[in-house]
C-alpha positions in Angstrom: 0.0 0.0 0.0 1.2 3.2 -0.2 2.6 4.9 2.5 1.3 8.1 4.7 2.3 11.7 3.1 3.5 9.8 -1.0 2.6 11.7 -3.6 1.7 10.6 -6.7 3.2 12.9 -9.6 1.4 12.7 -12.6 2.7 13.2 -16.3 1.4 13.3 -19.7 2.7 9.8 -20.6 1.9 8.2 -17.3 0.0 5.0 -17.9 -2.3 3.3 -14.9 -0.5 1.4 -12.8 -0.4 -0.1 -9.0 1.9 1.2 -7.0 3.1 -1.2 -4.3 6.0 -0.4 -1.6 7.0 -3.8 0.1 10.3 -3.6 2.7 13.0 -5.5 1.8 12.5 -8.7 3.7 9.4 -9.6 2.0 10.4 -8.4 -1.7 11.6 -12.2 -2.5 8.2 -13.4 -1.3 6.1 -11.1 -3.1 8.4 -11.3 -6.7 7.9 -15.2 -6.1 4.2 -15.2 -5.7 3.9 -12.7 -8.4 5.6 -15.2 -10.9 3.0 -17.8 -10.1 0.2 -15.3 -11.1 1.9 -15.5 -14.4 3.2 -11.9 -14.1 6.0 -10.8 -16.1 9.3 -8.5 -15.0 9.1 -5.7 -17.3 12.5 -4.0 -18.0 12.5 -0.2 -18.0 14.9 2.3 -18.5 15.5 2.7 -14.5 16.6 -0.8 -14.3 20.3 0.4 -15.3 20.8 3.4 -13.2 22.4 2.8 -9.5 20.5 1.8 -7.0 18.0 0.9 -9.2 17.6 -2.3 -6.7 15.1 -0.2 -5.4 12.3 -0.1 -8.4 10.8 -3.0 -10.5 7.9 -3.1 -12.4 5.6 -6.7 -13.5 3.0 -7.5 -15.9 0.6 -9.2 -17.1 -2.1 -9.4 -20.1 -5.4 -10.3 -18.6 -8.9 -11.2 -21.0 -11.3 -8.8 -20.2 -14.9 -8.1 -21.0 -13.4 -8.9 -24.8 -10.3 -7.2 -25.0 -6.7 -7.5 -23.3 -5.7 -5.4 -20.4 -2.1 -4.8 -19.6 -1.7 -4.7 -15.7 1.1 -3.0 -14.7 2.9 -3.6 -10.8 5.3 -1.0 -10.0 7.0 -2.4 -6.8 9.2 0.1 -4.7 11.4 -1.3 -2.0 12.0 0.6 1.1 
């Protein structure tokens, strides 16, 4: 969830996504039941920069009413 007092800066290209903040301990737990949902890691252009340990983002295309939905986890460690 996301935490007391985060704000949430929004830009012309932003796309819907879920935010989720997980601490460190529990990141391998979450990335593992993530990959049984089928979801995805998604490389983006933060993934080379340091410290970039900190952000990752997952997907998954989901059938809905019809069409395909991209779903799009941005995970944040703290």
């Amino acid at each position: 969830m996301t935490p007391e007092n985060h704000t949430e800066f929004k830009h012309p290209h932003d796309h819907k996504d879920v935010d989720i903040f997980v601490k460190l301990d529990n990141f391998g737990e979450l990335i593992s039941q993530f990959k049984q949902q089928e979801y995805e890691k998604n490389w983006t252009r933060f993934d080379c920069l340091p410290g970039s340990n900190t952000f990752s983002r997952y997907t998954k295309f989901v059938p809905l009413a019809g069409e395909t939905v991209k779903v799009m986890l941005d995970i944040f460690v703290e």
